[in-house]
C-alpha positions as CSV (number, residue, x, y, z in Angstrom):
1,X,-24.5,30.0,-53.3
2,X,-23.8,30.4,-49.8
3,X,-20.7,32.4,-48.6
4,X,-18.2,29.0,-47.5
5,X,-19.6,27.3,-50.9
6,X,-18.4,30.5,-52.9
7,X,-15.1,30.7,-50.3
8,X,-14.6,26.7,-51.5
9,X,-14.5,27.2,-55.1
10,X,-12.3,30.6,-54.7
11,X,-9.5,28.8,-52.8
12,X,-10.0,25.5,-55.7
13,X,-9.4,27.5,-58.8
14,X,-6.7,29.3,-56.9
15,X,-5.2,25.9,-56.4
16,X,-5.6,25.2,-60.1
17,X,-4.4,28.4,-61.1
18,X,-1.0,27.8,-59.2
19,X,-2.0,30.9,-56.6
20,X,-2.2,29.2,-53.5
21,X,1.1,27.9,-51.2
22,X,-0.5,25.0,-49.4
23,X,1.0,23.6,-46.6
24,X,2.8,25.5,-43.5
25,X,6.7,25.7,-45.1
26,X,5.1,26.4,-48.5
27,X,3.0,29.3,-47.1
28,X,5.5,31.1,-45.0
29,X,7.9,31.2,-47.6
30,X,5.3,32.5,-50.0
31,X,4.5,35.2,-47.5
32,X,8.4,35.8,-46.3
33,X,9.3,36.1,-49.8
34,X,6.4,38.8,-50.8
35,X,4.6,37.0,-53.1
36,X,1.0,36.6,-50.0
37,X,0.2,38.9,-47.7
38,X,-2.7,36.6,-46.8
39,X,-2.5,33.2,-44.5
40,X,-5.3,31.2,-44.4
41,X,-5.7,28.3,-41.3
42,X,-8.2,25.5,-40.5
43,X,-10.3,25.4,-37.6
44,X,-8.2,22.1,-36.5
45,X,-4.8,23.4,-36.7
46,X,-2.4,22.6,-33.7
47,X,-2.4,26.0,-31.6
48,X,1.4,25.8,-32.4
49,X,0.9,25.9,-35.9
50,X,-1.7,28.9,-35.8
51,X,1.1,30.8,-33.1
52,X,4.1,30.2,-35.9
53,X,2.2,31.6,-38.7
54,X,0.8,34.4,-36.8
55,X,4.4,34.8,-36.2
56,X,5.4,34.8,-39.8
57,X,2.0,36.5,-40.8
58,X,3.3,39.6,-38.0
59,X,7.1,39.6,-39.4
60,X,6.3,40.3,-43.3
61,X,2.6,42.0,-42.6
62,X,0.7,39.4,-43.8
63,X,-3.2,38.5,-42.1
64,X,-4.2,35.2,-40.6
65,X,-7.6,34.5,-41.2
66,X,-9.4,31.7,-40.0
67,X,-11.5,29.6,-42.6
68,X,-14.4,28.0,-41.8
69,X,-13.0,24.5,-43.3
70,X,-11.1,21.8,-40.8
71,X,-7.9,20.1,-42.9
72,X,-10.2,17.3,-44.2
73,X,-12.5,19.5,-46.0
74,X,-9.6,21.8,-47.1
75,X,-7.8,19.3,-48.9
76,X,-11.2,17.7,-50.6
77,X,-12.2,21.6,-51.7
78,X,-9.0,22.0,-53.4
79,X,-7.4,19.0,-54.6
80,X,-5.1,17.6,-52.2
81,X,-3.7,14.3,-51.3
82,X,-3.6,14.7,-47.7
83,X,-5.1,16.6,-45.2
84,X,-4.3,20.4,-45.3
85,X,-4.2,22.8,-42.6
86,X,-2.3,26.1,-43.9
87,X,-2.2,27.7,-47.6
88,X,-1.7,31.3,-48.0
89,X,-3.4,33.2,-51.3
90,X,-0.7,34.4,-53.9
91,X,-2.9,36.1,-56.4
92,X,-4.3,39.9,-55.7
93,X,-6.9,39.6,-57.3
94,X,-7.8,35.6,-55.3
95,X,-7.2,37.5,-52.2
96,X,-9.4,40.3,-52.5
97,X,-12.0,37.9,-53.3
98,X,-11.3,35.4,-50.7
99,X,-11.5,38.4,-48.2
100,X,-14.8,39.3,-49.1
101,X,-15.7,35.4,-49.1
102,X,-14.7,35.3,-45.8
């Protein structure tokens, strides 16, 4: 399994285990409220999308990672209606791994 294969199914059973925030509102309040100390952001996000969470991510000292995904394939890896360009990882344990995915 190559690393953004492995990275995929991380970040879908986090969706299914209710341990991801998708979306940019969802995500910064996940990380303003303590529950993520991780953002993650597609390659095709607006550059004032990726400045505002690296504003949030600064504020509560949470990293924002870049995935290797644009918002297409981020919503078809984990599930979502519409295109995705911003989840943060709620879970220790899903982070830790995601890191090292990454």
């Amino acid at each position: 399994m190559t690393t953004p294969d492995k990275l995929g199914g991380l970040l879908g059973i986090a969706r299914r285990a209710g341990q991801l925030a998708v979306g940019f509102d969802a995500a910064a309040a996940a990380v303003t409220n303590g529950d993520s100390r991780l953002i993650l952001v597609c390659t095709d996000l607006s550059p004032k999308t990726e400045k505002e969470c690296r504003f949030v991510g600064s504020a509560h000292r949470a990293d924002v990672l870049p995935l290797p995904y644009d918002k297409a394939a981020l919503a078809r890896l984990i599930g979502a209606a519409k295109p995705v360009g911003v989840v943060a990882v709620c879970g220790q344990n899903f982070e830790k791994a995601i890191r090292l995915a990454l």
